[in-house]
C-alpha positions as CSV (number, residue, x, y, z in Angstrom):
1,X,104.7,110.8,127.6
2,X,103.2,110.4,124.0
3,X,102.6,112.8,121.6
4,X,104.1,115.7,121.4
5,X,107.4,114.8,122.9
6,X,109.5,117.1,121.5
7,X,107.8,119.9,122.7
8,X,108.8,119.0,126.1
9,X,112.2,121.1,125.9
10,X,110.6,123.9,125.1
11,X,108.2,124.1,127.6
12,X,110.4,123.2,130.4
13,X,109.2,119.7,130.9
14,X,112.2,117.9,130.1
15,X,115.7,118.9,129.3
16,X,116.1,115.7,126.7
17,X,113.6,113.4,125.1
18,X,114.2,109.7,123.8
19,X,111.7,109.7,120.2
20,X,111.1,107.1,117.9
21,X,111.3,109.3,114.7
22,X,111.3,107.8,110.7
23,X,113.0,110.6,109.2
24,X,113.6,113.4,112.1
25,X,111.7,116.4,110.2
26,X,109.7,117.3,113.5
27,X,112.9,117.0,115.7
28,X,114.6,119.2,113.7
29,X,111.4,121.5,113.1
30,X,111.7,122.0,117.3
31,X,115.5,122.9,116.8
32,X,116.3,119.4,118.1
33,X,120.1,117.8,117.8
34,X,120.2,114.1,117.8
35,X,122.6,113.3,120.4
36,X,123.7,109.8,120.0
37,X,121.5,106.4,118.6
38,X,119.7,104.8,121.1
39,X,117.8,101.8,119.0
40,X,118.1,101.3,115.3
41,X,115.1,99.0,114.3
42,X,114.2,97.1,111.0
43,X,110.7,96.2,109.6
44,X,109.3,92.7,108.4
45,X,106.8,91.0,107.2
46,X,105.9,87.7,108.1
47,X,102.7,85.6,107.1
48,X,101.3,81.7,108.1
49,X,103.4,79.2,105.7
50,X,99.3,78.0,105.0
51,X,98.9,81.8,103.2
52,X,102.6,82.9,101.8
53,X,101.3,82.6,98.7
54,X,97.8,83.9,98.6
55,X,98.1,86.4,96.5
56,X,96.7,89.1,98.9
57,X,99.9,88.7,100.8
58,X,102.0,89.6,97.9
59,X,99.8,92.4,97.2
60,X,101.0,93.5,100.5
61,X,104.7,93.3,100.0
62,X,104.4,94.8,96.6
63,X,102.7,97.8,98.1
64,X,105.4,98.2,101.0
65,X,108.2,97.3,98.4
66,X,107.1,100.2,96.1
67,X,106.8,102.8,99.1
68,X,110.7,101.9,100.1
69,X,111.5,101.8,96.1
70,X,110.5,105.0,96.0
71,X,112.0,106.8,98.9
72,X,114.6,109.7,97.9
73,X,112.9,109.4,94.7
74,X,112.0,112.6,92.7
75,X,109.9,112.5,89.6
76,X,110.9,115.3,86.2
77,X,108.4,116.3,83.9
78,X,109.8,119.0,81.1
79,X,109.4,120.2,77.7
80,X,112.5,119.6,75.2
81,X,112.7,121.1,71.8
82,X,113.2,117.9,69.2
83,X,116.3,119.1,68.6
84,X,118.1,119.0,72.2
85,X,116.6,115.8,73.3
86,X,119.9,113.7,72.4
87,X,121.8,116.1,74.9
88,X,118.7,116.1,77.7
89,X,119.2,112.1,77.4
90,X,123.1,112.4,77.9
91,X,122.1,114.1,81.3
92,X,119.0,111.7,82.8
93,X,119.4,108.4,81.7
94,X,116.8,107.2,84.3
95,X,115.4,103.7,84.8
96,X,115.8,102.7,82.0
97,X,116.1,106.0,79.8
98,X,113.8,109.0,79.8
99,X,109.7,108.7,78.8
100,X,109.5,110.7,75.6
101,X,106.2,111.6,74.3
102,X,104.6,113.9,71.5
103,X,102.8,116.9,73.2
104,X,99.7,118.1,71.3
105,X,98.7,122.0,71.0
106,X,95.6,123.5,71.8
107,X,94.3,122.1,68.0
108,X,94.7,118.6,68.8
109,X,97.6,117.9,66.3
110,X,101.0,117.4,67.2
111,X,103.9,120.0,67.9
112,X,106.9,118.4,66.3
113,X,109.1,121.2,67.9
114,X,108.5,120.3,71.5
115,X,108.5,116.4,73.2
116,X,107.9,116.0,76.8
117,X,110.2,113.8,78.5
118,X,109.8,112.6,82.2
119,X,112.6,110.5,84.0
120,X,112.8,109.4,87.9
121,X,115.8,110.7,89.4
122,X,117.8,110.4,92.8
123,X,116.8,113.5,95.3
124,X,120.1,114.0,95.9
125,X,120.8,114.8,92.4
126,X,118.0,116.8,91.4
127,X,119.3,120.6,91.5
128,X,122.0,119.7,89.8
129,X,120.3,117.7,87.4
130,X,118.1,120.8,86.8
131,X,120.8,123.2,86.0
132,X,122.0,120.8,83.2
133,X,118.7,120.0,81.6
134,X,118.5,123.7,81.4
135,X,121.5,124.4,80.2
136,X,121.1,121.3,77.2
137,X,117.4,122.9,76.6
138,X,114.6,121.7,78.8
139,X,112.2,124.2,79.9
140,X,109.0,124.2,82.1
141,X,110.9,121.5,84.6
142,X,108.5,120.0,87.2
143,X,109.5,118.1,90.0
144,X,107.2,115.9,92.1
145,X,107.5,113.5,95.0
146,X,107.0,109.8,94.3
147,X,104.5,107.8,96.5
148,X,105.4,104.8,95.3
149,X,107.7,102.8,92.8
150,X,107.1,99.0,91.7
151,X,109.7,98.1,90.0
């Protein structure tokens, strides 16, 4: 069958279904248990020894290597009064330590109270990591998804 394939249970077309999946959100949308592994696969790139190096082929790998680099990857944007920003830093260290900057206010000049700071963190770590920027003095946290992260 294709498309749809996990539909199939419900409707009474199948009592189990064999699904290449990536991550298993739609299985699992359906009410779906994995059962046991069937096929575990890997993906490569290859390219002509005659174009390895053109550079349009690296282009390529760079653009799959930043989609894996930034898979379970969660990007924080927050404001930090001056003061706390030595104890916000002791919490996200990041790649490399957190991206300060000075935040202007609505009259163009600087607001020497607040800095902005954005960091990548793991997704497994970001509630936590929330509830102790908080608690060191970071406000208006936003968390977004990462596309993709050349590293």
């Amino acid at each position: 069958m294709s498309g749809a394939t996990e539909l199939t249970p419900h409707v009474e077309i199948a009592d189990a279904i064999v699904d290449i999946t990536s991550t298993g959100t739609t299985l699992r949308m359906n009410r779906l248990a994995v059962v046991d592994e069937v096929l575990a696969s890997s993906v490569h790139m290859f390219a002509n020894p005659g174009v390895a190096a053109d550079p349009k082929v690296e282009q390529v790998a760079t653009a799959m290597r930043s989609v894996l680099a930034a898979d379970g990857k969660r990007y924080l944007m927050m404001n930090v009064p001056a003061e706390s920003l030595a104890d916000v830093e002791d919490v996200i260290p990041g790649m490399g330590g957190p991206t300060v900057m000075d935040i202007d206010d609505e009259r163009g000049t600087t607001d020497e109270e607040l800095v902005a700071v954005h960091v990548v963190v793991d997704e497994r770590e970001v509630f936590e990591t929330i509830t102790r920027l908080k608690t060191a003095g970071a406000s208006d946290i936003l968390v977004t998804e990462i596309e993709r992260l050349v590293e």
